[in-house]
C-alpha positions, 0 to 999 in steps of 0.5 A: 542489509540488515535483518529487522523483520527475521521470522516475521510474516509480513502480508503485502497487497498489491505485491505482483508489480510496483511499490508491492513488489518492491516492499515484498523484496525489501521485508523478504530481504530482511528476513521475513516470511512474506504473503504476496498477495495480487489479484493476479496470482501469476504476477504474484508467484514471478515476485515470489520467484525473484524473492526465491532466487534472492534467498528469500522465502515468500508465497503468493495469493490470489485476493481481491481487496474488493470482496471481503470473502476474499480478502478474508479467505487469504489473510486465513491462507496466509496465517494457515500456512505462514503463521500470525500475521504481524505486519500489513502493508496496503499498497493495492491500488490504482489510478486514473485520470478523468474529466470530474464531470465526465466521471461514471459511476463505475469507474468512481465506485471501482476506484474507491473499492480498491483503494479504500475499502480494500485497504478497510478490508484487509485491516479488518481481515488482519487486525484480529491476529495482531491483537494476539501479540502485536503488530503494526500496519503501513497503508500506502496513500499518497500525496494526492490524499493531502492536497488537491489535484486536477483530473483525480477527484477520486483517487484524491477522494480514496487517498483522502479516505486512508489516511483518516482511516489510518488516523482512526484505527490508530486510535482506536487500537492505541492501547492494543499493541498495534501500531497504524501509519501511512506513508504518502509518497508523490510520483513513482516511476510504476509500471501503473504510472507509466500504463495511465491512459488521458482523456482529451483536453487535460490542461497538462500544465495545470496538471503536473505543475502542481504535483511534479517535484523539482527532485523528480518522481522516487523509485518504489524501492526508496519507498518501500525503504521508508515503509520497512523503517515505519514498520520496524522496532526502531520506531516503537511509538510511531503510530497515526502518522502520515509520512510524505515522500513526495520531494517537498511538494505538500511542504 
């Protein structure tokens, strides 16, 4: 493997399960100092464990994306302890599927706050340390935030949302040694894929016909190796890009 990010502290949100910890393994398997950052702080420190027994070095916090006194008082931890952050990578998320019109309002909100405002919370938690000397973010969307899909309006909303915030801080940091992309995978075999639960009556034809790849879903280890090559120096001017990993489906 080869040792891109050697010394770099690299923040990952959403790393006690899934995609998160996937790409927490893969930055620490390239020599970073990796934050583990979960709402769910034992989650967190099993990743941390795992990244241990592999040599790595890593420390998990607790946050919320949600709140912004918590989303700012880890990205404070981490520089306290680890040193200046200089890569991000949003993968906090969740999904659910719904009838549009059976939709709460909570369950809109709640998904939205995750999704897109935590990731907005946590640039804007960040950004000021990349400013010092450079950096760059990876926010985690999704093919969902490229097309439409049935039963998703607001996952497809949230996912819709980071990549033209992704668009946006790109350009605004342009100038500022800061490079902001995404990458938008399709369907990962997730332990938040595999725990979904469906309400009655879901077409499931006109469901997964239009989202379901004839190359099946990625595994979250081949995506976080997309996301560690998005986030090295061998693309120095890439930035405000959207990179589909979705086997062809937003073609």
């Amino acid at each position: 493997m080869e040792s891109r990010f050697t010394d770099r502290v690299v923040l990952v949100t959403g790393a006690g399960s899934g995609l998160g910890r996937a790409t927490a393994r893969r930055f620490a398997s390239e020599g970073a100092k990796v934050a583990v950052l979960d709402v769910a702080l034992e989650n967190a420190e099993k990743v941390v464990g795992e990244i241990a027994e592999d040599g790595g070095v890593a420390k998990a916090y607790p946050v919320d994306v949600r709140d912004l006194p918590s989303v700012e008082a880890a990205v404070g931890a981490v520089a306290s302890d680890l040193g200046r952050p200089q890569v991000l990578v949003n993968a906090a998320g969740i999904l659910r599927f719904q009838h549009s019109h059976e939709e709460t309002a909570e369950g809109w909100s709640n998904l939205i706050a995750v999704n897109l405002t935590g990731t907005f919370y946590m640039c804007r938690s960040t950004i000021p340390y990349l400013l010092d000397g450079g950096g760059n973010i990876v926010n985690v969307a999704s093919n969902a935030g490229l097309m439409g899909q049935p039963y998703t309006a607001a996952y497809c909303a949230s996912k819709a949302g980071v990549v033209n915030l992704t668009k946006a801080l790109s350009t605004e940091y342009l100038e500022q040694g800061i490079r902001i992309n995404a990458v938008a995978p399709g369907g990962m075999r997730t332990p938040m894929t595999k725990g979904l639960d469906f309400p009655e009556g879901i077409d499931w034809t006109h469901a997964f016909d239009r989202v379901n790849s004839k190359l099946g879903p990625s595994e979250p280890a081949e995506v976080a190796g997309l996301i560690a090559f998005v986030a090295s120096d061998d693309v120095p001017k890439l930035t405000g890009s959207i990179l589909s990993l979705d086997g062809g489906i937003t073609a």
